[in-house]
BAFI-3210 file (N, C-alpha, C; in Angstrom, 3 decimals, decimal comma, padded with zeros to 6 digits):
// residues 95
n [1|2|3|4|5|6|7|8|9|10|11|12|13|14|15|16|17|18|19|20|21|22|23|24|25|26|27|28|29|30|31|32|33|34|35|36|37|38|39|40|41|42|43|44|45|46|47|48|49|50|51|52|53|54|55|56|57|58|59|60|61|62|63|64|65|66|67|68|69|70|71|72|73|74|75|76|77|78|79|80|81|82|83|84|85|86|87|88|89|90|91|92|93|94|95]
n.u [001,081|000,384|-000,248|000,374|002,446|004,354|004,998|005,803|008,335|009,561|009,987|012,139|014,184|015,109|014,955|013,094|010,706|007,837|005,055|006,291|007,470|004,815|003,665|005,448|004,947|002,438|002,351|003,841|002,081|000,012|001,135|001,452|-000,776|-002,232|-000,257|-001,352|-004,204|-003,771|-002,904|-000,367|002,481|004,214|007,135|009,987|013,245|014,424|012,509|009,638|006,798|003,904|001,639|-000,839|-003,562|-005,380|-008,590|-010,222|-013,187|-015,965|-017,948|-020,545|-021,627|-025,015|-025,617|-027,598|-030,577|-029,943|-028,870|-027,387|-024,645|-023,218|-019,762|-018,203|-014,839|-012,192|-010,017|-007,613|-005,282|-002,364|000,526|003,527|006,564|009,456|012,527|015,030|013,483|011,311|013,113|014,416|012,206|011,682|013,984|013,537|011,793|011,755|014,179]
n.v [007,040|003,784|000,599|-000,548|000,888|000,390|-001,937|-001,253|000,092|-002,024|-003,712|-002,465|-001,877|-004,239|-006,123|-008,012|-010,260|-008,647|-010,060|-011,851|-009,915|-008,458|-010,921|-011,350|-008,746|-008,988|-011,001|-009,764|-008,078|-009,703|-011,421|-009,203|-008,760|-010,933|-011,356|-008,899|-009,692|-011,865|-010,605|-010,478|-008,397|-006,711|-006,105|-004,112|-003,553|-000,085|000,666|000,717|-000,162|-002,114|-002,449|-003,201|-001,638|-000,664|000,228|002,275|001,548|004,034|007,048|008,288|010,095|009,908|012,041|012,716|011,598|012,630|010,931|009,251|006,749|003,837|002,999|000,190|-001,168|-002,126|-003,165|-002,056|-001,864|000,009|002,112|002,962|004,872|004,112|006,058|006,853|006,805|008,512|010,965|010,702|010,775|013,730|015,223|015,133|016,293|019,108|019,449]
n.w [-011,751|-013,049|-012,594|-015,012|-016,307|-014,046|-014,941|-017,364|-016,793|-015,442|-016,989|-018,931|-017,173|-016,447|-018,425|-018,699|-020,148|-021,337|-019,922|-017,808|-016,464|-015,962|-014,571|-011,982|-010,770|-010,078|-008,611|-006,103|-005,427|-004,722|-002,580|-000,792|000,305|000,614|003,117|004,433|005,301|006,357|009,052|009,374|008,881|006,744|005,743|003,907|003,996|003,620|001,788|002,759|005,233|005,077|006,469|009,309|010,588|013,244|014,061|016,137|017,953|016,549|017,187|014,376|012,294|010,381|007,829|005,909|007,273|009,578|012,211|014,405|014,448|015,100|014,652|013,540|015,466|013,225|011,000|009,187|006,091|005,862|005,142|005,460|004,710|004,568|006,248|004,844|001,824|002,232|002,672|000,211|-001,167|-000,825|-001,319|-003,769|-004,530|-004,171|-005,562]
ca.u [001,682|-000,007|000,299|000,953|003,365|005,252|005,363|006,763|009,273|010,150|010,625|012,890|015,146|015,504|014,895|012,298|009,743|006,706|004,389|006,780|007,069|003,700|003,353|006,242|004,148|000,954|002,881|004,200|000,732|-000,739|001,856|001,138|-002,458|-001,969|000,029|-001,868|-005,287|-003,745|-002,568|001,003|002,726|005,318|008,480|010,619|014,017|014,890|011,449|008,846|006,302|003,178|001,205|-002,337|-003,739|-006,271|-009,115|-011,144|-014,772|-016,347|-019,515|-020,350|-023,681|-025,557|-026,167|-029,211|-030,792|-029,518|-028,629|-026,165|-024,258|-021,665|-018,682|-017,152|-013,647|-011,761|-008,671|-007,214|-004,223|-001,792|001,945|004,480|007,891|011,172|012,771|015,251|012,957|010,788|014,107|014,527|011,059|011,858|014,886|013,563|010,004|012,258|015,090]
ca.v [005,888|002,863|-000,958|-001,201|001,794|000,130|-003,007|-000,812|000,010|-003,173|-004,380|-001,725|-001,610|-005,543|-006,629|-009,268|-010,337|-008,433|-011,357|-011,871|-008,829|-008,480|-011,821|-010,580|-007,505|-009,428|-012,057|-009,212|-007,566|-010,964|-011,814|-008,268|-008,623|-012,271|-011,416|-008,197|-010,638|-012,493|-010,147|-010,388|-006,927|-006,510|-005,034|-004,255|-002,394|000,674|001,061|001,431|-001,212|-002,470|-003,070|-003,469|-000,569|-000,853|001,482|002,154|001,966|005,331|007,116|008,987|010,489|009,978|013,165|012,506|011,000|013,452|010,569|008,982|005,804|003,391|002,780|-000,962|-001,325|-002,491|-003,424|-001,367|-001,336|001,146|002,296|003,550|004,788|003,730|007,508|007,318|006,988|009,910|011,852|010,769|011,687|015,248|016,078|015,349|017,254|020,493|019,697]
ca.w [-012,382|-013,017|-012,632|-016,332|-016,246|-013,646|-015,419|-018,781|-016,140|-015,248|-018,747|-019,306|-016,368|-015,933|-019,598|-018,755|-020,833|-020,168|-019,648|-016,969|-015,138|-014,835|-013,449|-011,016|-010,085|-009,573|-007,541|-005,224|-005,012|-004,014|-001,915|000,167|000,372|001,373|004,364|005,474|005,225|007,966|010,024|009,181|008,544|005,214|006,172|003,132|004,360|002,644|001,263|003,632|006,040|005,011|008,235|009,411|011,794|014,415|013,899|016,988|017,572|016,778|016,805|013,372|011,522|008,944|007,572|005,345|008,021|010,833|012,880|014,896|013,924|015,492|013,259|014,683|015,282|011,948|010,784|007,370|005,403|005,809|004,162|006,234|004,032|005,798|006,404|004,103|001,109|002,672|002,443|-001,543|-002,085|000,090|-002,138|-005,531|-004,853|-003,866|-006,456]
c.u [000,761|000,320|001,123|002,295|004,505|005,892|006,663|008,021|010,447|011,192|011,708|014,204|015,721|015,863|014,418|011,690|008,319|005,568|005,032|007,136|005,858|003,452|003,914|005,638|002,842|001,413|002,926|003,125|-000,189|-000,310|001,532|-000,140|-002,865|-001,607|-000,855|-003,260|-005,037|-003,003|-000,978|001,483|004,082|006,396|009,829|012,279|014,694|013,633|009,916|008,234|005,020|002,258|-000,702|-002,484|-005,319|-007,033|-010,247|-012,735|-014,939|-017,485|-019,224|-021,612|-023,748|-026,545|-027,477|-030,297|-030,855|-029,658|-027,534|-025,820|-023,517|-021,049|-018,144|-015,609|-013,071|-010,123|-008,829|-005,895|-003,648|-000,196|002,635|005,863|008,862|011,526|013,743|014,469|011,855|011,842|014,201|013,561|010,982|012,684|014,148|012,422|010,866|013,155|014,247]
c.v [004,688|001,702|-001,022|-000,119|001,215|-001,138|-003,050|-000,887|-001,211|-003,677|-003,163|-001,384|-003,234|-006,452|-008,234|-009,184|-009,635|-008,800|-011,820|-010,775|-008,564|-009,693|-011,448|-009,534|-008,028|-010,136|-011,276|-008,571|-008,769|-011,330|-010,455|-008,597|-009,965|-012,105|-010,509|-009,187|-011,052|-011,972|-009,910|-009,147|-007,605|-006,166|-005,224|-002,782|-001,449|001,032|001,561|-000,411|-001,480|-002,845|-003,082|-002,803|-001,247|000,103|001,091|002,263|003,394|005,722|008,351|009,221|010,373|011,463|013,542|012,022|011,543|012,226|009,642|007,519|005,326|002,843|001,275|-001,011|-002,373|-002,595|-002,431|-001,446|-000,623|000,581|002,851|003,718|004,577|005,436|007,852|007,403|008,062|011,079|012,243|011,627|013,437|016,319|015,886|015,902|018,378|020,991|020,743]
c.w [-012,160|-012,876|-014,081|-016,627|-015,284|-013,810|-016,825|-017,976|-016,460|-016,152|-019,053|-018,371|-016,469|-017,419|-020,207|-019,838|-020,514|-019,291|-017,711|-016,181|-014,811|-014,176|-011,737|-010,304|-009,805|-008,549|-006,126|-004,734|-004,150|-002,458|-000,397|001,161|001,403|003,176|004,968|005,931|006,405|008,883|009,891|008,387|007,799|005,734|004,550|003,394|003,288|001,442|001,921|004,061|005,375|005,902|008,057|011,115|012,484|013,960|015,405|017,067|017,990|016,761|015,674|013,289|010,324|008,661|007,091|006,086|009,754|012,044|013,409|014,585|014,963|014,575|013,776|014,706|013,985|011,793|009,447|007,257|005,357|005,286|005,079|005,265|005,108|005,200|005,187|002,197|001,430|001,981|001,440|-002,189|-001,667|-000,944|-003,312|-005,751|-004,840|-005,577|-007,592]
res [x|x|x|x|x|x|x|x|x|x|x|x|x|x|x|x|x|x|x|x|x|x|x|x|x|x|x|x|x|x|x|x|x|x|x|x|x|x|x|x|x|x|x|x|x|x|x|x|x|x|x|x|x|x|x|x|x|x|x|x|x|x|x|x|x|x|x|x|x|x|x|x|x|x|x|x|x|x|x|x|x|x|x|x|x|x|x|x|x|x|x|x|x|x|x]
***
């Protein structure tokens, strides 16, 4: 599914304008991105978390190169579903 697929959505469940749901869906994309940026984790209940993971420093290789690397510790983006939307998506893959 795409952005613009979940914008058709939109327009079709809510009976915005579509001009306006995608603004609405850019807003909320901004609005994510915004907070993880500064460190501030999403929490939307009944849908899942938005957070910002720790990645540790690692050592890796460069294969072409056959030699060894250090990776630095990093922040990334991650999704976490709240359980009962796990569940939803559990029953309706089986259904």
């Amino acid at each position: 599914m795409t952005k613009a697929d979940v914008v058709t959505e939109i327009v079709q469940e809510t009976g915005l304008e579509k001009n306006e749901a995608l603004k609405a869906v850019e807003a909320f994309m901004t609005s994510i991105k915004n907070s993880l940026a500064n460190g501030q984790n999403v929490y939307l209940r009944g849908f899942g978390s938005f957070i910002v993971k720790e990645r540790a420093e690692k050592t890796g290789r460069n294969i072409s190169k056959n030699t060894t690397i250090i990776i630095p510790a990093h922040n990334i983006p991650s999704f976490k579903p709240a359980k009962t939307f796990v569940e939803e998506v559990k029953a309706k893959v089986k259904g």
